[in-house]
VEXDREN-2710 file (C-alpha; in Angstrom, 1 decimal):
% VEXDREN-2710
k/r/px/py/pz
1/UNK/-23.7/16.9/-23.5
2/UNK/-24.8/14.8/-20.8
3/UNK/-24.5/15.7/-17.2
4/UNK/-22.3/14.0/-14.8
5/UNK/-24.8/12.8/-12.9
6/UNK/-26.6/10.9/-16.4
7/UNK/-23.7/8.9/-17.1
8/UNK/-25.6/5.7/-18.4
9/UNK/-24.6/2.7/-15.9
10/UNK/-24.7/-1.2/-17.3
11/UNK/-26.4/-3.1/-14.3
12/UNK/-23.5/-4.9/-13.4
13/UNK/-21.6/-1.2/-13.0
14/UNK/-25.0/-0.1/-10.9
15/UNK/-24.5/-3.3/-8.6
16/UNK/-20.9/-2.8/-8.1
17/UNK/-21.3/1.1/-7.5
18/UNK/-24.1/0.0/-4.7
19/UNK/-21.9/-2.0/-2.8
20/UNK/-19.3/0.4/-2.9
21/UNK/-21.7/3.5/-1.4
22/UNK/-22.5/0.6/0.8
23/UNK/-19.3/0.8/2.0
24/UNK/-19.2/4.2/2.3
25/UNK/-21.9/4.2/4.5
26/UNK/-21.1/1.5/6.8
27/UNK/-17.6/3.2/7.9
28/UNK/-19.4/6.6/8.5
29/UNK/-21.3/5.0/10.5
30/UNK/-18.7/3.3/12.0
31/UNK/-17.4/6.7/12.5
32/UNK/-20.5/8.4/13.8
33/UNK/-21.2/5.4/16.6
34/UNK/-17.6/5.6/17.4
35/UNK/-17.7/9.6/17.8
36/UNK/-21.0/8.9/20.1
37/UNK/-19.2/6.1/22.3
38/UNK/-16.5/8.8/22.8
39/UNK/-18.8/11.5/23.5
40/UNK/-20.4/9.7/26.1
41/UNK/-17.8/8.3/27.8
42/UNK/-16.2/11.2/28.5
43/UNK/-19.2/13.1/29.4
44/UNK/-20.4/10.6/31.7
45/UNK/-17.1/10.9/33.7
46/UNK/-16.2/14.0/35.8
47/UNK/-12.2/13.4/36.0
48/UNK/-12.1/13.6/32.2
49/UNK/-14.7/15.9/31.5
50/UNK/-12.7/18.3/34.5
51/UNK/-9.0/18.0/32.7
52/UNK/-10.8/18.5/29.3
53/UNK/-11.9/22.0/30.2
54/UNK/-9.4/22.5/32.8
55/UNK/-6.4/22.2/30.5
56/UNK/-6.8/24.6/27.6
57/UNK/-3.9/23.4/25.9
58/UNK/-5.2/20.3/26.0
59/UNK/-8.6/21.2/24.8
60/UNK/-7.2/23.3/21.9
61/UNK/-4.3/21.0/21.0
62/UNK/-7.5/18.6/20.4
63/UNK/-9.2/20.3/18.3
64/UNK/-5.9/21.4/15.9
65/UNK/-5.0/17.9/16.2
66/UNK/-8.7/17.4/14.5
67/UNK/-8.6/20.2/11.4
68/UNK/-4.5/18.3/10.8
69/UNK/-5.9/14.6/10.6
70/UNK/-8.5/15.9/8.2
71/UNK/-6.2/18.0/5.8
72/UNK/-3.5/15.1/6.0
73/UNK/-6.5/12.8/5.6
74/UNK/-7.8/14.6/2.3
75/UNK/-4.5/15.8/0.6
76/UNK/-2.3/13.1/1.5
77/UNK/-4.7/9.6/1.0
78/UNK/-2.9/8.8/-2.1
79/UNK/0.4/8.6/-0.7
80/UNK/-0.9/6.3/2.3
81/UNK/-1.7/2.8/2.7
82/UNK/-5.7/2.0/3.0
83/UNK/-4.6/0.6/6.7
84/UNK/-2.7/3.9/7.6
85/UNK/-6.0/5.9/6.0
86/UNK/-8.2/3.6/8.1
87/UNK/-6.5/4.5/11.1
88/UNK/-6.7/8.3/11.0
89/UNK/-10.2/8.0/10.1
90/UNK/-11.1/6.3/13.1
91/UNK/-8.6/8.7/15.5
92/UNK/-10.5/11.7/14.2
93/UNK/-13.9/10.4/15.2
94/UNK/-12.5/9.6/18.4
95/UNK/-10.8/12.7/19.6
96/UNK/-13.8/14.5/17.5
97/UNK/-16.3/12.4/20.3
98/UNK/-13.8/14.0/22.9
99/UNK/-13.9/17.2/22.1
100/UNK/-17.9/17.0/21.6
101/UNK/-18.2/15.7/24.9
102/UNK/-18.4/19.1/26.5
103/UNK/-22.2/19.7/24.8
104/UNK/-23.4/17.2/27.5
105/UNK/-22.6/20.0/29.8
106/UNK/-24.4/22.8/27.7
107/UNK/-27.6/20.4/26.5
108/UNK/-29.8/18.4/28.5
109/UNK/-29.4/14.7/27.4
110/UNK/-33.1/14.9/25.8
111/UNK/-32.6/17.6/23.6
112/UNK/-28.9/15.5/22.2
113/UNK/-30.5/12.3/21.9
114/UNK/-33.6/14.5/20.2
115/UNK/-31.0/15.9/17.9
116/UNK/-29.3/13.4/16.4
117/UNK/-32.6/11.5/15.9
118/UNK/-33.9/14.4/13.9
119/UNK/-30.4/14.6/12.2
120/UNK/-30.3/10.7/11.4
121/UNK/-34.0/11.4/9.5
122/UNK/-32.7/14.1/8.1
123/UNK/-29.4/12.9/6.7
124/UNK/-31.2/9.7/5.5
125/UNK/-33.5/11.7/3.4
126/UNK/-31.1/13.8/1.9
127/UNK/-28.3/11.1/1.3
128/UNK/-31.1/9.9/-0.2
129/UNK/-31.9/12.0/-2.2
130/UNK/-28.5/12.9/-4.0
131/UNK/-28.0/8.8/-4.9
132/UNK/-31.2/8.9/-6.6
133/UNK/-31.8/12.0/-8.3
134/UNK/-30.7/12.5/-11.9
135/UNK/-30.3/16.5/-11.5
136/UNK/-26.9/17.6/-11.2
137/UNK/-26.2/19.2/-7.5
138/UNK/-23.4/21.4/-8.5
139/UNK/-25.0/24.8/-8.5
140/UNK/-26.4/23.9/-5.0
141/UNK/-22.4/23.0/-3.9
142/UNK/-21.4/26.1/-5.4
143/UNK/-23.8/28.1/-3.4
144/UNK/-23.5/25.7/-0.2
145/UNK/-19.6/26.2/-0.3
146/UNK/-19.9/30.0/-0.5
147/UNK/-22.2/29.9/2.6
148/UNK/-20.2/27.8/4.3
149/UNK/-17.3/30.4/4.3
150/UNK/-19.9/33.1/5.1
151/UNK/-20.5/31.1/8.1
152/UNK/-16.6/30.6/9.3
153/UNK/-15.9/34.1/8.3
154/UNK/-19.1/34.9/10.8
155/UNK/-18.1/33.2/13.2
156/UNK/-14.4/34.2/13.5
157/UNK/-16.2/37.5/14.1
158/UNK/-18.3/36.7/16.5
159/UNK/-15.2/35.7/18.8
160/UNK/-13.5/39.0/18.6
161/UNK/-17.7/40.8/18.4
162/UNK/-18.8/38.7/20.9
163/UNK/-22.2/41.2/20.3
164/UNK/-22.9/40.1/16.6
165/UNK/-24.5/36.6/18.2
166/UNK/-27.6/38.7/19.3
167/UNK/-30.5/35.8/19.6
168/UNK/-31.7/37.2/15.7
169/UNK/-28.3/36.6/14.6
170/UNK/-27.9/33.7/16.3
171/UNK/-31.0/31.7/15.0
172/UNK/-30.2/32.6/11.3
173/UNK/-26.6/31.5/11.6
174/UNK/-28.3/28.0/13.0
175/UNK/-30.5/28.4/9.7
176/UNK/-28.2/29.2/7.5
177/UNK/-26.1/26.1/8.8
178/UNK/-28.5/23.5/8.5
179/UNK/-29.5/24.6/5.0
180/UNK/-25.7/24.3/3.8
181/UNK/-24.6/21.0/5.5
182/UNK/-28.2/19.6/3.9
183/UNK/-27.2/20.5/0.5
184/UNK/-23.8/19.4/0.9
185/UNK/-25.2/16.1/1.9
186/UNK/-26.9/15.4/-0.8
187/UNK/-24.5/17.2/-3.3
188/UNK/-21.7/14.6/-1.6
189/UNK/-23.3/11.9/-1.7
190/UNK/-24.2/12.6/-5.7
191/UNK/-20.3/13.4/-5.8
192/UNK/-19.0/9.9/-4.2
193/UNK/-21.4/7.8/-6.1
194/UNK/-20.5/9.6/-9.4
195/UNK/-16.6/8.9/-8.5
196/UNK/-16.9/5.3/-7.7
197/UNK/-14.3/3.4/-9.3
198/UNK/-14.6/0.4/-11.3
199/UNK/-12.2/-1.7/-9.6
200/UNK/-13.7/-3.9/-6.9
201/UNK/-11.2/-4.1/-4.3
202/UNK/-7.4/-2.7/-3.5
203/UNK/-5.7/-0.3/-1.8
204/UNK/-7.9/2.8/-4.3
205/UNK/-10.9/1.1/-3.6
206/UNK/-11.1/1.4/0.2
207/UNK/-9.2/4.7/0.8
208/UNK/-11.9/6.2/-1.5
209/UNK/-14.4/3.8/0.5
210/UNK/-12.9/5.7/3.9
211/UNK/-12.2/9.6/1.9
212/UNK/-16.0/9.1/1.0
213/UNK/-17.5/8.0/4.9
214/UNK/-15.1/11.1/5.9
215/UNK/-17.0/13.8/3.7
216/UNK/-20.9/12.6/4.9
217/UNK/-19.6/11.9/8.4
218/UNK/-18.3/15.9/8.0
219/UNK/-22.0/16.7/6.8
220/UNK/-23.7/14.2/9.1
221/UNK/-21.7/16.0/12.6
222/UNK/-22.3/19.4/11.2
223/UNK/-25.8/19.2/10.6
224/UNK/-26.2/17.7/13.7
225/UNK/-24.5/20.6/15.8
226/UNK/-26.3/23.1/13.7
227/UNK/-29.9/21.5/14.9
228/UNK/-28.7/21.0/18.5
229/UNK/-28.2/24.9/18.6
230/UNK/-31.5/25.7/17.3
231/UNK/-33.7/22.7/19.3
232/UNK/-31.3/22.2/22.1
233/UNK/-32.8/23.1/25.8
234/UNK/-30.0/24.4/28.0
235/UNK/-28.8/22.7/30.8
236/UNK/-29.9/25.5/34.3
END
């Protein structure tokens, strides 16, 4: 039996897959320069910063705000419109680049702008990797996922034990981070090229287009954070 990613393509199917990852691509990074633009406004402006960290509500509403658009956003795309999709995507990355925008008080602006260079060379190479290779990524998924929840289920700890994030603790969680989100990038990207539909255009066509750019802008942001921690120089 052949694996799912050896499905024999016709070059006409290869062409029309390409522009669709093409897609893909372009409105995560639509999201990703959007999420930066955010960041940095915000960060670069006291009054907003101030109420962002003043206002706990605020700050927290935020982020819940952020974990709803992505459930609705994942469980409920087929029951929206592509525009209605569209538009959730893009709020996310925005209140996502609000949220964010509180690093550029923890991290010196060298060590951010270092980090999401490193991260864009990174992702590159490991999106790249997952379109091209003919191996099927699901056992690295399948161990990737369970690390994942060893991370959360770490890290809820570590709010109630603040002690667990000693700096050896600390450094492997960063590790173990970046080692999942890399294999989930490529093991996504491998996914959303493999799921491509045939049709050309419609309302399918882009909301998987936009359900696609939200699962590597997901891998892109949390690689990034995860090599921030470990390179990032602390603001004195």
């Amino acid at each position: 039996m052949q694996r799912t990613s050896e499905i024999y393509r016709s070059p006409s199917t290869q062409v029309a897959v390409s522009k669709y990852m093409s897609k893909v691509y372009l409105w995560m990074t639509a999201g990703i320069l959007l999420t930066g633009y955010v960041a940095w406004a915000v960060g670069t402006n006291d009054q907003l910063v101030t109420a962002l960290l003043s206002n706990k509500l605020l700050f927290y509403g935020l982020i819940i705000a952020e974990f709803g658009l992505v459930i609705l956003l994942t469980a409920g795309i087929n029951r929206m419109n592509s525009l209605t999709a569209t538009a959730m995507f893009l709020l996310y990355a925005t209140i996502n680049g609000a949220t964010l925008s509180v690093f550029s008080l923890i991290y010196t602006s060298e060590s951010i702008q270092s980090a999401f260079f490193t991260t864009t060379v990174a992702f590159a190479g490991l999106s790249g990797f997952g379109y091209v290779t003919k191996r099927d990524l699901g056992p690295v998924a399948s161990f990737c996922t369970m690390g994942l929840f060893g991370l959360v289920g770490f890290s809820l700890l570590s709010i109630f034990f603040p002690s667990l994030m000693g700096t050896t603790a600390s450094k492997v969680y960063g590790l173990v981070g970046i080692f999942v989100f890399a294999g989930l990038t490529a093991y996504d990207t491998q996914a959303i090229k493999n799921m491509a539909p045939a049709a050309r255009d419609g309302e399918a066509y882009h909301k998987g287009a936009i359900l696609g750019a939200l699962k590597l802008y997901l891998d892109f942001i949390n690689l990034f954070l995860f090599i921030l921690r470990m390179t990032g120089s602390r603001r004195r």
